[in-house]
C-alpha positions in Angstrom: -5.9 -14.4 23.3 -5.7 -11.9 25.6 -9.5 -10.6 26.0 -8.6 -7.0 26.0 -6.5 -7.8 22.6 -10.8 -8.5 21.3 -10.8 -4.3 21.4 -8.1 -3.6 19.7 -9.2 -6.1 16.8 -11.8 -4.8 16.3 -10.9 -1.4 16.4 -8.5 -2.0 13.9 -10.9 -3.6 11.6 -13.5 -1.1 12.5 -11.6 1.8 11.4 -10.2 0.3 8.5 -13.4 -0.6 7.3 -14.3 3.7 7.4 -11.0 4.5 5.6 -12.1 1.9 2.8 -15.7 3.3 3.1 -13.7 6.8 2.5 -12.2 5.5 -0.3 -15.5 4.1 -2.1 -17.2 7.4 -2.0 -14.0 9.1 -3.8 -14.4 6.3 -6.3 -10.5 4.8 -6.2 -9.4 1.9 -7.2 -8.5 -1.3 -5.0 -5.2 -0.1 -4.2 -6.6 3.3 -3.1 -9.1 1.2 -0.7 -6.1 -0.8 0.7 -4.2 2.5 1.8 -7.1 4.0 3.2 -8.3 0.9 5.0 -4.5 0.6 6.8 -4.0 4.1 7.2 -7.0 4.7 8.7 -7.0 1.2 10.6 -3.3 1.7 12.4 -3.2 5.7 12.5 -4.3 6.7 15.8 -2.2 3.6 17.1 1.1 4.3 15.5 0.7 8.2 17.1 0.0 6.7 20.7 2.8 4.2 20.2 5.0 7.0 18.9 4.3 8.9 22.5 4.8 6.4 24.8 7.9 5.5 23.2 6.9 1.7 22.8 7.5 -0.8 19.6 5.0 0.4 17.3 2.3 -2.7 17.0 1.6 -3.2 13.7 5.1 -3.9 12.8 5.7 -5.5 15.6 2.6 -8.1 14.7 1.9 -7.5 11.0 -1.6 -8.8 11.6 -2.8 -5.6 12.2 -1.8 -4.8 8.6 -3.3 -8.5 7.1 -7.0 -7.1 9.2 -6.7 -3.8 7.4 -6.0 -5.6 3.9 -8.7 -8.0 4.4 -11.4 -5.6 5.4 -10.5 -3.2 2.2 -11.7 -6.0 0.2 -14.7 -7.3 1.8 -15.7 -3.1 1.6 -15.0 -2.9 -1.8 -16.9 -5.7 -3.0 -19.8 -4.8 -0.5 -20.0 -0.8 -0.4 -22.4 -0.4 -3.6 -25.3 -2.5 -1.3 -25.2 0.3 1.4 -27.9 3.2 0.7 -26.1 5.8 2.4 -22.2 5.0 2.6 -21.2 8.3 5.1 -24.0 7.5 7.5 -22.5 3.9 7.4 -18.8 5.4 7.8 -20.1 7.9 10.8 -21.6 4.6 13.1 -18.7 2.3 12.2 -16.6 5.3 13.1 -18.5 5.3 16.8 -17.9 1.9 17.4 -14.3 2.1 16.6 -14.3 5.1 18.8 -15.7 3.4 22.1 -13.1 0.0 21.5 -10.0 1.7 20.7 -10.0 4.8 23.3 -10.1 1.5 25.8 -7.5 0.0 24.3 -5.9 3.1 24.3 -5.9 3.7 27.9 -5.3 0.0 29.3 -2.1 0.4 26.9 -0.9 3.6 28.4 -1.8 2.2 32.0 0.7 -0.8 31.0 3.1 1.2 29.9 3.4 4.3 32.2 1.0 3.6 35.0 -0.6 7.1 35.0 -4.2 7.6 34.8 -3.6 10.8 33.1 -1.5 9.8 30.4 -3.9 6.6 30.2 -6.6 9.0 29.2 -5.1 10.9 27.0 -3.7 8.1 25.1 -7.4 6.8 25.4 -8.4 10.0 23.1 -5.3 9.9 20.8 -6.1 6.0 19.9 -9.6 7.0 18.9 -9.6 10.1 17.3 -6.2 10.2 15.0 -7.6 7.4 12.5 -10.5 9.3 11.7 -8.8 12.6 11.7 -6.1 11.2 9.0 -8.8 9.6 7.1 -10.7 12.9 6.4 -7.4 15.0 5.5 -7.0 12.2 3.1 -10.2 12.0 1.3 -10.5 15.6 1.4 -13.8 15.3 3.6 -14.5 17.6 6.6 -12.9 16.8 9.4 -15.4 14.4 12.2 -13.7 17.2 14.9 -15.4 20.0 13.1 -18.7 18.2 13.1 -21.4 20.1 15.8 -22.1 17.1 17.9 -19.9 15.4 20.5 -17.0 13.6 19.3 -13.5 14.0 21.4 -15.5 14.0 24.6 -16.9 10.6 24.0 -13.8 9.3 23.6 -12.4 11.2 26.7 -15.4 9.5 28.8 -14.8 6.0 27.9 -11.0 6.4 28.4 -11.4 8.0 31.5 -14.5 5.0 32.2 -12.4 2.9 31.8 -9.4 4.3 33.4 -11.7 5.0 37.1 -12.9 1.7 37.0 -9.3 -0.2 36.9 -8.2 1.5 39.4 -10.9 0.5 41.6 -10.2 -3.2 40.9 -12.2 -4.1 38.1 -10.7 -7.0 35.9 -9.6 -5.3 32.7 -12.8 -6.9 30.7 -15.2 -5.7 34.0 -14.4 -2.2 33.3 -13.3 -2.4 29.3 -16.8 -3.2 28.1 -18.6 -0.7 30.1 -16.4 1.8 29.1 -16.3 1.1 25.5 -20.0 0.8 25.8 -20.4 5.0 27.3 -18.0 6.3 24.8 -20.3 4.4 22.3 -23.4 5.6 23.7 -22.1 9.1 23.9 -21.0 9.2 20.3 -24.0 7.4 19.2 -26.8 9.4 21.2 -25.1 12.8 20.1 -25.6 11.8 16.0 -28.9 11.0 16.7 -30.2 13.6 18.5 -27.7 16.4 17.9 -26.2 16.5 21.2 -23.2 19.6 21.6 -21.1 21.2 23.8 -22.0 24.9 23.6 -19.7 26.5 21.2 -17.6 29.4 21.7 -20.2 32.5 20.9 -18.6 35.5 21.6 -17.3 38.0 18.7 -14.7 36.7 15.9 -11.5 36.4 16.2 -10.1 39.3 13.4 -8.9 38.7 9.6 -5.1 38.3 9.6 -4.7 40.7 7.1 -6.6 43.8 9.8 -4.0 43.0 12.1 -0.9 45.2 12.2 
């Protein structure tokens, strides 16, 4: 196996796991689990695939689907043993963040051969999942959450991104870089780190404008 196909395992798995972690605290039933666990799992994948014009990969290599599948189980037999199911959700979330933003961007570098676009498909990758999976459980969004979220993402894509074009071998530059968009993610839910947020007067009501 291709080494840098490792990341995009386990990002699959990683986010499928949250979706089906999603699905435990609305209280569904297996079926509910398995279409949270895919959607979640092949989300922000099927939009970057989508973009770049590419065979989407999961139905391509229905694999992807069988890892999504397989983890909805193993979470819905396991989830009850977890004290605190979101906290749980938020860390798995970060580690699917840092593996599939590389993924992301060494996909986009195959494909189009622009750092630019690598980058940005580095974000998409890592951030749609998660996005879809709170719109579906009806949970707030991770984006609206204070501490850093798309800017991890957009530092290990871009990690990663810097250090293939200086030469690295695609492992040499995809584990550091998964590792500071982990790091990032993971140091800003522990200690609250933000960017500054916009702080100057409120935008008006619709209904004042005329």
């Amino acid at each position: 196996m291709n080494p840098i196909l490792i990341l995009d395992y386990a990002g699959i798995a990683v986010f499928a796991a949250t979706g089906a972690l999603a699905a435990s605290r609305k209280q569904l039933d297996i079926i509910g689990f398995l279409f949270f666990a895919a959607f979640t799992g092949v989300g922000g994948g099927t939009v970057r695939d989508l973009i770049l014009d590419v065979p989407v990969f999961w139905v391509v290599n229905s694999d992807y689907l069988l890892i999504c599948l397989v983890t909805a189980i193993l979470v819905y037999f396991t989830a009850h043993l977890f004290e605190s199911r979101y906290k749980l959700l938020l860390w798995l979330d970060a580690i699917g963040l840092g593996a599939y933003c590389v993924f992301g961007a060494w996909k986009a570098l195959e494909a189009t051969g622009s750092p630019v676009i690598a980058v940005v498909m580095g974000v998409i990758t890592a951030s749609f999942g998660g996005i879809l999976r709170d719109q579906l459980a009806g949970e707030p969004c991770i984006l609206l959450r204070p501490e850093i979220y798309i800017t991890a993402a957009l530092a290990g894509a871009a990690t990663y991104t810097g250090l293939h074009l200086a030469g690295l071998p695609v492992m040499m530059a995809a584990v550091p870089a998964a590792l500071v968009a982990f790091a990032i993610r993971g140091g800003a839910m522990k200690f609250g780190w933000s960017i500054p947020g916009y702080k100057s007067r409120p935008g008006r009501p619709a209904g004042d404008i005329t």
